[in-house]
N, C-alpha and C positions, 0 to 999 in steps of 0.2 A: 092314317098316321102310324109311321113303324115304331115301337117300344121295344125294348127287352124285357121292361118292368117287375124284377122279380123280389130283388131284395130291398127290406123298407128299411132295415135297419143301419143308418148307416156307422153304427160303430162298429158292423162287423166289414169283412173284405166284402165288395157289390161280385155280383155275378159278371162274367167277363162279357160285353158288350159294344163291339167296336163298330164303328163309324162303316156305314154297308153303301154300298152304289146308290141303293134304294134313298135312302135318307139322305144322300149328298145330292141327288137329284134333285130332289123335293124344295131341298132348302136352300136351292144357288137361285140369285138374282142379280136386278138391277144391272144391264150389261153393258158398258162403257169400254171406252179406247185405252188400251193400254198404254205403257209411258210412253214408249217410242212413237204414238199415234197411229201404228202403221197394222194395229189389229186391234180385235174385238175381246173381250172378256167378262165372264160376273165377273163382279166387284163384293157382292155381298154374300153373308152366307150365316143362316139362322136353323138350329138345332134344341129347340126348349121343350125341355122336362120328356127327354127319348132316354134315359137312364145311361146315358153315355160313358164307357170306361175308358178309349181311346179313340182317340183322333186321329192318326197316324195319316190316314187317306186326303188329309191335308196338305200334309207338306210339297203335293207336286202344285198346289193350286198359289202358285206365288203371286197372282195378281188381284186377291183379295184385298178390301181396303177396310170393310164392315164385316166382323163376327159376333156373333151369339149366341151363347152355349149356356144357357142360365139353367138351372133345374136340372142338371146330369151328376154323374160322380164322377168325374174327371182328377185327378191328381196331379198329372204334368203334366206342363205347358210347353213342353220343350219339342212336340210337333210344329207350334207355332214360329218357331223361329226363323224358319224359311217363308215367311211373308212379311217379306222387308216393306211391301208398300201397303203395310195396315197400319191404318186412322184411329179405327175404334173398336175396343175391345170388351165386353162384356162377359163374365162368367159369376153372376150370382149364383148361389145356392149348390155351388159344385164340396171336392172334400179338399180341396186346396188346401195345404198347409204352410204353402209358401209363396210368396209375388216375384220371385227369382226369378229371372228368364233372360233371352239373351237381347241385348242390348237392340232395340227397333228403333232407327231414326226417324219416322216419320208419325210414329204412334203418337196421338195427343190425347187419348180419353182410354182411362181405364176404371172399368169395375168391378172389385173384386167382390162383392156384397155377401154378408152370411157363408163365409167357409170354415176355414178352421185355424187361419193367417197365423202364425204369433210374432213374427217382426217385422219390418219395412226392409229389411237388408236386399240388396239384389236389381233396386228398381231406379234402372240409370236410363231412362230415352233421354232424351238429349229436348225432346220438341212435346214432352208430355206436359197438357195444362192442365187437365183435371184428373185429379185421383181419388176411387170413391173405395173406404172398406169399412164401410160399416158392418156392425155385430161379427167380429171375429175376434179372438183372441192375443191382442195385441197387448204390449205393458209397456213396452217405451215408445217413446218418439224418437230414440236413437235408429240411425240406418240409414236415412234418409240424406241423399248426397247431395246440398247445395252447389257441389263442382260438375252435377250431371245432369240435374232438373232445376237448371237456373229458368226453366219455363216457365215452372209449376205455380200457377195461379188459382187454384179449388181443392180442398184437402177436406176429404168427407171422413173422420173417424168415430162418430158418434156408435155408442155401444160396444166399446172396446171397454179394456182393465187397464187406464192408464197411471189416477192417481197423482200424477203428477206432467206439465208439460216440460221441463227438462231435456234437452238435447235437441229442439228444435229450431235448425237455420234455416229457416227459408225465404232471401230477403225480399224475391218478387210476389213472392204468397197474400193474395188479395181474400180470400174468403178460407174461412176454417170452422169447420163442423164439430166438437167436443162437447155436445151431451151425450148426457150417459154412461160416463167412462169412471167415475170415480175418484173425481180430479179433487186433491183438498189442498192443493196448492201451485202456483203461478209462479214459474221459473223460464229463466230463457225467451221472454218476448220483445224484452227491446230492440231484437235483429229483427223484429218484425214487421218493418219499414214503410210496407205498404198496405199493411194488410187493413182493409175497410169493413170487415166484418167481422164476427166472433161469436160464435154461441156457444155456450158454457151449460146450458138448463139442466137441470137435474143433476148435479153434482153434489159435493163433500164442500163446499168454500165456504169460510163463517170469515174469512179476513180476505182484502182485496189489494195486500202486498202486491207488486210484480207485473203492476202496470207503469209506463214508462212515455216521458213527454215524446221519444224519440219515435212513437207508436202515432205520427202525427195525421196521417190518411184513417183513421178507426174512427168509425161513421156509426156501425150499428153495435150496441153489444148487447146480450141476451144475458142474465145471471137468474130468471126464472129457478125456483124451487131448488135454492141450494140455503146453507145455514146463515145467513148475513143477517144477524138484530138489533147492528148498531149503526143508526145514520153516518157517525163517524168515520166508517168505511166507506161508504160512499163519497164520502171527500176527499179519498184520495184520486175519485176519478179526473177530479181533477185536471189531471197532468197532461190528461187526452184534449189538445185543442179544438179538435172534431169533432167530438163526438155527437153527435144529430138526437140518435134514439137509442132508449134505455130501458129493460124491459125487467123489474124484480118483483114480479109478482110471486104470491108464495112463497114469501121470503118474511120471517118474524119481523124488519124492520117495517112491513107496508102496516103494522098496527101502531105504528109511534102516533102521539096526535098529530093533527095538519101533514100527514107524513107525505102528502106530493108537493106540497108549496114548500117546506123545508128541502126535499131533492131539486124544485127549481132555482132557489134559492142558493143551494150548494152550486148548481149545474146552469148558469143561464141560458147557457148555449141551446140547451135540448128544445127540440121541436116534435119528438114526442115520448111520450113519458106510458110504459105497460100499454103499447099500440095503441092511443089516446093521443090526440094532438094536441097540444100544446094550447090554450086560448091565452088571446090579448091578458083578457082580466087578470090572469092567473099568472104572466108574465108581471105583470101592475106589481101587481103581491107580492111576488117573489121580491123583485127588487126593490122593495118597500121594507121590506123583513132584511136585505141585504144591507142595503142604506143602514137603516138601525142600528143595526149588530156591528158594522165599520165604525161607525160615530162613537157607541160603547166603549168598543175597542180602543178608539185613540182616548178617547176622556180617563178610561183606565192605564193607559200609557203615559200621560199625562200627570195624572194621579201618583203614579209608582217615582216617575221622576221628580216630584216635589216632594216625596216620602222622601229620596236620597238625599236629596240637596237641606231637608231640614237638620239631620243628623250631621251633615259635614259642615254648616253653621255653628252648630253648637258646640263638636270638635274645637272650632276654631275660635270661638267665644272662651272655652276651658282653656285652652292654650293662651292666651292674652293672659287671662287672671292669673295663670301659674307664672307667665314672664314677668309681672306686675309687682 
């Protein structure tokens, strides 16, 4: 296997290293019909951890559909942009500092995993469904073009510096990845229509503002080991018709007493509760504990309205004696 292998450091410039015959050889497969049908070509083409600095010897190989460039120092992508008929694209671990590149109509999977990212700006396919970048250096959700990845169904950000989710439309987004990012607050999700999944784990959240009835497809959500210690948050989840499974463990609230039958209680819907499924029994209970607290509720409602009604009696008792 060819290397250039020399610099470890990647905060300095890498040794120049570009893409040789040898290593394009090695790494071309899977040979398939081209679009027209009317010939042969690889279709795939895999390059991991060769210390890569340029790719250039790419761009005549236009009928790529599969790349892999994980583990290189690559910086620009803009070799790539003459392979209009790539599918999937992979460059973990490279020094990317940016997901810019030129607009690919047929791309639907990209990874940019562990580079050096710091926005989403730049990332318009048209047919992109999943996008993965995790541990880069991201801080907004701003960038990201609901007018040009009206696709986009998997959004992997976990181990970024977000802090906040703010700025994000993305109305056909089904699953979303945000542990680890820093997040101490929940903005901007009600345009988030479809989305059925959500993991939030290891975050900044002690309040659960910023969930919305309009979030009606949100099936699973994850709040693992963030700051939530008051059950009262948890009812605002409420608003989620959906919601199936709920997962806070590592969270000051799992010490409240009875504190799973009080969340079934808040939540009847859930079917499973910190990856635990849900028992009959325990269903029994809840709504047993529910019932109650309803009953409470009106008999205090009850209560309060014959508190008014006795003072506006009396009112009108004084008012006679004075006409009198």
């Amino acid at each position: 296997m060819e290397s250039c292998g020399e610099e470890e450091d990647n905060s300095k410039v890498p040794a120049p290293c570009p893409l040789t015959e040898a290593v394009l050889k090695e790494g071309l497969s899977l040979l398939s019909r081209t679009g027209n049908g009317l010939a042969h070509a690889f279709v795939r083409f895999e390059a991991i951890e060769k210390d890569l600095t340029d790719i250039s010897l790419l761009k005549s190989f236009i009928h790529l559909r599969y790349v892999d460039l994980s583990g290189n120092k690559l910086r620009d992508l803009s070799p790539l942009s003459s392979l209009t008929e790539l599918l999937w694209l992979k460059m973990d671990g490279n020094l990317l500092t940016s997901a810019c590149m030129e607009e690919l109509s047929y791309l639907q999977v990209i990874s940019f995993d562990r580079n050096r990212i710091k926005d989403m700006e730049g990332i318009t396919h048209p047919r992109l469904a999943t996008l993965s970048l995790k541990e880069n250096k991201i801080q907004t959700m701003l960038g990201l073009s609901q007018d040009k990845l009206f696709s986009l169904q998997v959004l992997e950000l976990r181990g970024n510096k977000l802090k906040s989710t703010a700025g994000l439309s993305l109305p056909k987004l089904k699953k979303l990845y945000l542990a680890q990012t820093n997040i101490s607050s929940l903005e901007g999700l009600e345009r988030l229509e479809q989305l059925e999944t959500l993991h939030l784990r290891d975050n900044k959240l002690e309040i659960l503002d910023g969930f919305f009835s309009s979030m009606k497809c949100l099936q699973y959500l994850n709040l693992r080991n963030n700051g939530i210690s008051r059950l009262q948050e948890v009812e605002k989840l409420q608003v989620l018709p959906m919601l199936q499974a709920l997962v806070l463990l590592d969270n000051p609230c799992v010490d409240e007493p009875d504190y799973r039958l009080e969340v079934l209680a808040l939540l009847p819907h859930l079917q499973r509760l910190d990856k635990e499924a849900v028992e009959k029994d325990e269903q029994a209970e809840a709504m047993r504990i529910r019932q109650t607290r309803q009953e409470e509720k009106e008999k205090e409602m009850e209560a309060s309205l014959e508190d008014d009604v006795v003072p506006q009696e009396m009112e009108e008792s004084q008012e006679d004696d004075v006409t009198e």
